[in-house]
N, C-alpha and C positions, 0 to 999 in steps of 0.2 A: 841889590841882588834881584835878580829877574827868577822869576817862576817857569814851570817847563813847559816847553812848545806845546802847538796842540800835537805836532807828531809824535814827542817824545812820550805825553799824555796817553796817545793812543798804542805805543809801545809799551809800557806800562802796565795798560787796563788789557792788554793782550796775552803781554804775559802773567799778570792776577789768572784772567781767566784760565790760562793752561795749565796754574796751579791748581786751580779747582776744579779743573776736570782731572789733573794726576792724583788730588787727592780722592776724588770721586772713587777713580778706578781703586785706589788701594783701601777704601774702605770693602769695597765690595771684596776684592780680595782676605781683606783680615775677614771680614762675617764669614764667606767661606771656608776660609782655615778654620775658623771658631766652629763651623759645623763640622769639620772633620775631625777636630780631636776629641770634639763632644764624643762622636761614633766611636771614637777609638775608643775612648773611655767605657760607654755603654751606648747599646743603639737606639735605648730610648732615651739618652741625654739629649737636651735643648743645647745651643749655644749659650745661650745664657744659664742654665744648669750649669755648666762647664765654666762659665767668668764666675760662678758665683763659689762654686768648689774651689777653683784652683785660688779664689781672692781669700777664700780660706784657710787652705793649705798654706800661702804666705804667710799670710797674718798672724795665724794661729789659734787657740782658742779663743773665744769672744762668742759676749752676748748678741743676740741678731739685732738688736741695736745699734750698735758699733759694724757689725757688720753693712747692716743697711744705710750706714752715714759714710763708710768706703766704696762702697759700688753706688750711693746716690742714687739709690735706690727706694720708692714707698715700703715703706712696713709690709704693709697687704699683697705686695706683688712678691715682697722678700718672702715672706711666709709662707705662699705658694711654692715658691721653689725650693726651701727648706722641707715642705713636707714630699714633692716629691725625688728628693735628694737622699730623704731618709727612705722612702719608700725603696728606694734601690740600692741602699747598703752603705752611702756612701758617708752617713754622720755617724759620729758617738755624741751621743749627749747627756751631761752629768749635770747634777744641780750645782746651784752658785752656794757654795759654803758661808758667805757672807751675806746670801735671799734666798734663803730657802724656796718662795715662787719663782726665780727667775731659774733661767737653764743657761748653762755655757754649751755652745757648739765647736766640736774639732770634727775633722776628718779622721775615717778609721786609718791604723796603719798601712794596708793596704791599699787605701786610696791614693794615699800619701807617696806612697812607693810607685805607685802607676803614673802618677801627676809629673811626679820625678822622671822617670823614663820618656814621655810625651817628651816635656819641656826638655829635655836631655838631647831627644832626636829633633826637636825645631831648632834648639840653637846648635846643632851641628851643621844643618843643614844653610844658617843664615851665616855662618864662619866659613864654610866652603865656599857660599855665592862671593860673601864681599872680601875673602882674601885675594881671589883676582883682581881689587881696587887698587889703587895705590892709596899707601896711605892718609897724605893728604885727602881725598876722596872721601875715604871714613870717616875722619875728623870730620870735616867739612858735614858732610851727612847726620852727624852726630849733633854738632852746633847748630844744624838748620834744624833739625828733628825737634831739638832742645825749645827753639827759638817759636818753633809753632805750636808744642806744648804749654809753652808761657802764653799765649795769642788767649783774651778773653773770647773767646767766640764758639 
């Protein structure tokens, strides 16, 4: 079996590269979004305030521990933004009944409701763009999304 041309080679490394410049552009996009729903949320929310609430709001209650081993996150930087998270309304935190020093973190209800409504209004918004796909389209988009989520890199 034969290895591919250098043409084919450089059709290849052309299209990688176009991949990494679409990815380029849609990160820049997602940090974008991320500073808009921050504001929406509050206008002194960070984007990362806002991954770090809403990674909350999933998850649920949890030590910042655990929270900081979900967002791959340092301690030190976690901590930071738990104090000013709490600083702006947006934690409850109750002691661990089974460590009395340690603290569980939730979001208040009303964060929780607000989170809701954001994430409510983006995926309506991302269900309007790609029902004009077909849906092969989606699938496809889904498998390749999946497929560069798996990608060590």
């Amino acid at each position: 079996m034969t290895g591919p041309t250098p043409d084919s080679a450089r059709d290849v490394d052309s299209a990688i590269a176009s991949v990494e410049g679409e990815l380029s552009t849609l990160f820049n996009r997602v940090r974008a979004a991320m500073r808009s729903y921050a504001e929406r949320l509050h206008p002194e929310l960070t984007p990362l305030g806002y991954k770090t609430i809403s990674a909350l709001e999933r998850r649920g209650p949890v030590h910042s521990g655990v929270l900081a081993e979900l967002l791959e996150m340092d301690k030190s930087a976690l901590s930071r933004q738990i104090t000013a998270l709490d600083r702006l309304g947006f934690l409850e935190r109750t002691p661990d009944p089974q460590d009395g020093r340690a603290t569980i973190l939730a979001v208040t209800p009303a964060t929780a409701a607000r989170l809701r409504e954001i994430r409510s209004s983006n995926q309506a918004l991302m269900h309007e763009e790609l029902r004009s796909w077909a849906l092969a389209d989606v699938e496809l988009f889904a498998s390749l999304l999946h497929r560069i989520n798996d990608l060590d890199i």
